[in-house]
N, C-alpha and C positions, 0 to 999 in steps of 0.2 A: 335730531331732537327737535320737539318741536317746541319751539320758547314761548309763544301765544299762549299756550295752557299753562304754563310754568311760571310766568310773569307776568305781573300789570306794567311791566313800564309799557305807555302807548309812545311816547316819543322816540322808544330804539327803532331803529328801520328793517333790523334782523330780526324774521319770525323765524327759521329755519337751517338747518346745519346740520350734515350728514354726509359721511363715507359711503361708496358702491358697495358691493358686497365682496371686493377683491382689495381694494383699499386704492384704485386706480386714479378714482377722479373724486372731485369733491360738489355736491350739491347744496345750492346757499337760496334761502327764500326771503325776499324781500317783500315790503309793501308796494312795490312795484314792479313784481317780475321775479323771474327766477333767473341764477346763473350756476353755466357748469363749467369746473374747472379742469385740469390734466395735473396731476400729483406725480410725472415722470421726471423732475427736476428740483432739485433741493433750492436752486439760487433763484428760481423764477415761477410761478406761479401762473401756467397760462391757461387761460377762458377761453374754452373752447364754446361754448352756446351762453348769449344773452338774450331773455326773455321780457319785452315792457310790456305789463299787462297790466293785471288784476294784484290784488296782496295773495300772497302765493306762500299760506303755511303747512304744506307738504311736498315736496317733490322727492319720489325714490327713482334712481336711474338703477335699469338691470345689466346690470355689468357693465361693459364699454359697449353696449348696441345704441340703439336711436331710440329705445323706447322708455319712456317717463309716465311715471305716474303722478298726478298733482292735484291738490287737493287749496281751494282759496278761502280765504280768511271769509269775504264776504258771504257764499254758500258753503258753508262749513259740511252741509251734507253728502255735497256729490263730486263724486271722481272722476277725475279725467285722465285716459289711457291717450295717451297723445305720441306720434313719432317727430320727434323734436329738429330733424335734419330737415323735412319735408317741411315743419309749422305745421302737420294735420292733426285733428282727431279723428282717434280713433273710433274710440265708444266712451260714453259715458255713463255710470252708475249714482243712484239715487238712495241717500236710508233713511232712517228714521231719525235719527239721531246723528250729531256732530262723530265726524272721525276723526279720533285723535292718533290712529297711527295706520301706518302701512308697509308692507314687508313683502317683498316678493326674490322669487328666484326661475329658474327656468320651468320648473313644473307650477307651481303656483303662485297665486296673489292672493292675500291677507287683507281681508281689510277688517281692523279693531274698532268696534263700540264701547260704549264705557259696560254695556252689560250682555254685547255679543260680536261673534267672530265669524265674518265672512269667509269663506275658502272659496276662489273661484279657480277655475282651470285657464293658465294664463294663454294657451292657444289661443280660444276662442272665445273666452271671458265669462264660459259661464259659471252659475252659483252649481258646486257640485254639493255643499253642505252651510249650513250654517249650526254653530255653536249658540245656545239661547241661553237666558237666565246664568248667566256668569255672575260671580263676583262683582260687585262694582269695582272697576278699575280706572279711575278717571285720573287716570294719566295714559292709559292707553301703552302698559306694557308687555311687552310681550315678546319674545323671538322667534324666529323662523332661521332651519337648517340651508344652507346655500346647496347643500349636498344632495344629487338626483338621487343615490340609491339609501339613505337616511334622511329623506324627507319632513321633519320633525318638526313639531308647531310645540313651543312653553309660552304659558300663560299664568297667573297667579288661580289658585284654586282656595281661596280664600284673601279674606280682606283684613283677618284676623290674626292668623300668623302665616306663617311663610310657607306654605303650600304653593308647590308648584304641578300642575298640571301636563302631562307631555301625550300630544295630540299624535297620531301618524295622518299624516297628510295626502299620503297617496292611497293606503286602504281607507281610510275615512273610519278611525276609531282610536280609543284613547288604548292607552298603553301601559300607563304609567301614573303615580300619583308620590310625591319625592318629598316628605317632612322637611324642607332643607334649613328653616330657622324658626327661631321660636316668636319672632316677631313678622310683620307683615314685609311682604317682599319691594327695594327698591330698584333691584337691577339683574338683567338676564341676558345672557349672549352664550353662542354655539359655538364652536369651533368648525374650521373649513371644513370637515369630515365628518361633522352631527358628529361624533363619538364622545362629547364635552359638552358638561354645562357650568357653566360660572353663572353662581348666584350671591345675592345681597340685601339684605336684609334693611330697615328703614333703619336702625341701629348704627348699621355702616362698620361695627368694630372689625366683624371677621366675614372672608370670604370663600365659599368651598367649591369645589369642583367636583360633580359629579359624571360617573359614566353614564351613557346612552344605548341603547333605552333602559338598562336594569336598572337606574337609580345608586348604581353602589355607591359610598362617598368616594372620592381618590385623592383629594387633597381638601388642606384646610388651612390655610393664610390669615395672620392677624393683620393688617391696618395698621391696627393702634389700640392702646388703652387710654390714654388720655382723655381723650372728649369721644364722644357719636357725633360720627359725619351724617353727610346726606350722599351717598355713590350716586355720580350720575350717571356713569357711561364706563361701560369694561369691553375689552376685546381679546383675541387672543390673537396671536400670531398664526402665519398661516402653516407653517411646522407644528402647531399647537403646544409648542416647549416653553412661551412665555405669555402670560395674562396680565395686562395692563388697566387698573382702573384709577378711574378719576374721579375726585368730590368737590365738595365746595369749598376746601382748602386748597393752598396754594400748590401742595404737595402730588404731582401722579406716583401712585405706586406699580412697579413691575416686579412680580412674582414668574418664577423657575421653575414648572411642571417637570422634577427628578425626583427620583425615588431614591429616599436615601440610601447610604451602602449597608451591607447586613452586620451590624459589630453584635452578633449572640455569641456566645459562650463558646459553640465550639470554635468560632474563628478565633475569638480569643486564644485556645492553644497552640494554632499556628503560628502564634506571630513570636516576634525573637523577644529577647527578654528586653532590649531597648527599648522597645513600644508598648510596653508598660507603664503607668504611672507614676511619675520619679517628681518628688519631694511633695510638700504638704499641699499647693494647688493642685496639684494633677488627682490627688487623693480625696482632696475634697470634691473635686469636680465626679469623681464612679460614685462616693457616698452621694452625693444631691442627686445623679438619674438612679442609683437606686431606691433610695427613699422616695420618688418618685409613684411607686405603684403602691405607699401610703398616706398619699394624700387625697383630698377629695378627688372628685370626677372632674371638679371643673378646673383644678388647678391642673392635676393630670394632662387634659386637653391644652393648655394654654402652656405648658413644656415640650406640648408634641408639634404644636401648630408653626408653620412655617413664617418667616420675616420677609421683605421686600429685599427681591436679589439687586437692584438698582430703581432709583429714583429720578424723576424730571419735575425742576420745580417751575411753576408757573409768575410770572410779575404782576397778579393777585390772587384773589383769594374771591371767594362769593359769587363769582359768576358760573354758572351754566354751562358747561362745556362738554363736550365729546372727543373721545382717546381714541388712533388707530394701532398696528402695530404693523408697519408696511415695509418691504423691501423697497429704496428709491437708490438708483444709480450703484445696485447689487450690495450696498450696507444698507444693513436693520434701522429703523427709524420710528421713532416714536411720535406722533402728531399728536396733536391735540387742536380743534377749533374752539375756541371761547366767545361768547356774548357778547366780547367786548371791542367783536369784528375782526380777528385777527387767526390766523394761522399759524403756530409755532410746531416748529421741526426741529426736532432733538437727534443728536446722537446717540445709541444705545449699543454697547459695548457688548457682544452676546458671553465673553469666556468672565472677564472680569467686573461688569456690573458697576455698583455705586453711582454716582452723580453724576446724572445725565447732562453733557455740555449741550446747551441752547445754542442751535446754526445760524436758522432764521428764522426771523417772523414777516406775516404778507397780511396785506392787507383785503379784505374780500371784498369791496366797495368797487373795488374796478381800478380806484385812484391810481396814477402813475408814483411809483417809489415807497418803498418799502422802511420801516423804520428802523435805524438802528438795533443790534442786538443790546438787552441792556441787561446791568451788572448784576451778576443773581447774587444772593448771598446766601451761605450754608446756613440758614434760621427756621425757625419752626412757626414764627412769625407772621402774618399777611405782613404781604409786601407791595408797596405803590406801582401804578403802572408808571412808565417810562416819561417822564418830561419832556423827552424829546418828542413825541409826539400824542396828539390829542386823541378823545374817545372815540370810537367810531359814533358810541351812541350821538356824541354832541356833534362831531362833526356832520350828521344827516339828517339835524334834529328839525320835525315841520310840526306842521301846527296839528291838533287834535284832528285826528281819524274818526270820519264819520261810520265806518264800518260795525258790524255787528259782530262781536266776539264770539267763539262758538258757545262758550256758555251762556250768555245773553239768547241764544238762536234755541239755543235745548229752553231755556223755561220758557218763552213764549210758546213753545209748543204745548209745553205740560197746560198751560193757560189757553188753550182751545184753539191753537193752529192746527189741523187737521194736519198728523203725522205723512211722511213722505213715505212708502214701500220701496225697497230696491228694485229699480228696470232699468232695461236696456235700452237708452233713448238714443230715438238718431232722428238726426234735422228731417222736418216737416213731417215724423209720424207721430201720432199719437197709441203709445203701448199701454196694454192695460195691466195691470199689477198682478203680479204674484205673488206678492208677501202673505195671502189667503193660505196658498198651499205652502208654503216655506214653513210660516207658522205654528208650530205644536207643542200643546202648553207639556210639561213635565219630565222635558229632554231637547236634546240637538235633534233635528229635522232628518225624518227618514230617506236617505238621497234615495231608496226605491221610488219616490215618488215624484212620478214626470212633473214638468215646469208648465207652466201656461202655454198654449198656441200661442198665445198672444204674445209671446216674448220671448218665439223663437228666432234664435241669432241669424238663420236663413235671409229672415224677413228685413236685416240690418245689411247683412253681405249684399243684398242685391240692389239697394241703393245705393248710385256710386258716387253720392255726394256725401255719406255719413265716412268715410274713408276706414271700412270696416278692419275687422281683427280678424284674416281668416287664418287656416290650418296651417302648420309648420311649413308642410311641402308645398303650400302654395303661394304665403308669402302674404307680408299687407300690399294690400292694393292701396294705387292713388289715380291721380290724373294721366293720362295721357299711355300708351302702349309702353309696353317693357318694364313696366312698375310694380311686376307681380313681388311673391310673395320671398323672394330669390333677395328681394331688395332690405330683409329683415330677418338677420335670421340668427335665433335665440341665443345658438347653441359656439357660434361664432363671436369671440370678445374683440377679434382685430378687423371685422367689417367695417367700421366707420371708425378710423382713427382719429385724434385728436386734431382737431380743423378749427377755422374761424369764422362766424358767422355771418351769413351772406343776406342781406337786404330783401333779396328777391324772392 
């Protein structure tokens, strides 16, 4: 997530916070750098890469390999495809406009505008389509499928209700267009197997779960009635049996993708005469689902919709956080990162549910010692964070950032900065733009139509100081013999295990 667009506080030190696409490791972007963690231990929390750089409001890591993609506060425009073990770059890309998200898996990279969507092929980086004239979507949401043979790109397909768009990423064509709420969309995730979509409305009250790619509905989740939330982050588990979302209450909800059992009628004459409805509860309970299919539509829906099989509450409320649903040390667990710098690991009960016991919370600053767990209370309430120990935000708090925000960086443009086009720059060349032929007004860009010379990837791989992105079978090259392309490789998550980072 990326909290720069989400928030003005300039004094937190956390722009950034996000899960791999397997739920392995944890990615954290600071004002000074990035860090990556190992999520293989409930009691300890270890950093396996820190990076002191630049303010660093994106970093997505592809699985557990060496490759990163990152995106800094300061040039909000351009990307950097970097192998993180080596310190090299790889290649970098330039747009027109601030990227507010970015999404990859082993067949492609994503990268989101607020009014268009890159698709490159994560081989060898190039643009195989661009997405134009979208929705304004300026928070830059969107999903992509982790899965190679359901390749699937969801985007909002309006900014007026909840239109969801579903891209195929590998033939390069839409597929699909999914009614899924009546209001504008706040939140979208796939399941390990494309075969899921979890959507959410700016509403927040209900959440549904569609099939892929026909759009059918398959499930449908209340939240709550009470108030509208704001959902910021859903996941599913990697069995896809449970969905996890979180908002800007204290409360995560986890929802149970089962289908209820069949009680029609004629089951009903099998069963013995005991499992009948015996005295005036059980009676009133068949009269209330029968009367049921006379009442309106919306009440109807709202007796059929499902409740939260188990809950994890959070020690507050109002912060910005992101939910995972991860197997650690062979039991289910539920994470959650919050704005307020911290990691909390829940236990999640898969047969019997209810209230999730809080394990630990880490701290993601680096700092040594973790803070007590503190006393949840079963309330509906926000709740204070822990006394025992302070904010992240204050404990990192510096003085005003003289950085330029990405929205600060988009209007001077519209005020006569001469827009950037996406190229492939590598140290000491100058590449000429192809946003000319990308460009075409009244649709997504014809991938029939070849790229500039000028910005073919050849012209990148043969200098061996841009530390290019070649072919699968050949591997990223670096410095010095034996560095081929063997030393990176996509399709492999245990190449580069969990390490600690080396000066050199």
């Amino acid at each position: 997530m990326n909290l720069a667009t989400k928030t003005g506080d300039e004094q937190s030190d956390l722009l950034f916070v996000n899960f791999n696409q397997d739920c392995t490791s944890l990615a954290v972007g600071t004002r000074t750098g990035y860090k990556l963690f190992s999520l293989s231990s409930v009691d300890k929390l270890e950093q396996i890469y820190d990076n002191e750089s630049e303010d660093i409001c994106i970093v997505e890591r592809l699985f557990s390999s060496s490759l990163v993609a990152i995106v800094s506060l300061s040039s909000p425009r351009k990307l950097k495809v970097c192998h993180f073990k080596k310190g090299t770059e790889i290649c970098n890309y330039s747009y027109s406009n601030s990227i507010l998200a970015v999404r990859l898996n082993r067949q492609r990279l994503i990268v989101c505008l607020e009014e268009s969507l890159y698709i490159h092929n994560i081989r060898d980086m190039k643009v195989l389509h661009t997405i134009r004239d979208t929705p304004p979507n300026p928070h830059g949401l969107c999903a992509l499928s982790i899965n190679n043979d359901n390749c699937f790109l969801a985007y909002p397909g309006s900014n007026q209700i909840g239109e969801v768009q579903i891209f195929d990423t590998i033939n390069l064509r839409a597929v699909a267009m999914i009614p899924a709420h009546d209001n504008p969309l706040a939140s979208l995730a796939f399941n390990a197997q494309g075969t899921k979509l979890a959507t959410a409305s700016e509403k927040g009250t209900v959440i549904r779960v569609f099939s892929i790619p026909d759009g059918q509905k398959m499930f449908e989740f209340r939240r709550g009635v009470k108030r509208c939330v704001s959902i910021y982050s859903m996941a599913f588990s990697a069995d896809s049996l449970f969905l996890s979302a979180s908002s800007n209450t204290e409360t995560v909800h986890i929802f149970k993708l089962e289908v209820p059992k069949d009680r029609s009628d004629s089951n009903r004459k099998d069963r013995p005469a005991e499992q009948e409805p015996q005295g005036w509860m059980g009676y009133f309970g068949q009269a209330l689902k029968s009367s049921a299919t006379y009442l309106p539509s919306q009440m109807t829906e709202m007796f059929n919709q499902g409740r939260a099989f188990a809950t994890a509450r959070l020690p507050n409320s109002g912060m910005h956080n992101v939910c995972a649903l991860a197997t650690i040390q062979k039991v289910p667990r539920q994470l959650v990162v919050s704005q307020d710098g911290y990691l909390y690991i829940y236990n999640l009960d898969p047969n019997e549910g209810g209230e999730c016991m809080l394990l630990r919370q880490h701290r993601l600053d680096g700092r040594a010692g973790d803070s007590p767990v503190p006393e949840v209370t079963p309330t509906d309430r926000p709740l204070t964070h822990p006394t025992s120990g302070t904010s992240y935000a204050s404990s990192v708090k510096k003085p005003e950032s003289s950085v330029v925000p990405p929205g600060k960086a988009w209007e001077s443009s519209k005020q006569g900065a001469p827009p950037l086009s996406p190229v492939c720059v590598a140290p000491g060349h100058v590449i000429g733009s192809y946003a000319a032929v990308l460009k075409k007004k009244g649709g997504p860009q014809d991938v029939s139509e070849p790229l500039s010379p000028s910005c073919e990837i050849d012209e990148i791989l043969c200098d061996p100081e841009s530390q290019p992105y070649q072919e699968l079978e050949q591997g990223s090259t670096g410095e010095g013999e034996g560095t081929g392309l063997g030393h990176l490789r996509l399709d492999d998550d245990n190449e580069f295990p969990p390490m600690t980072h080396k000066s050199d």
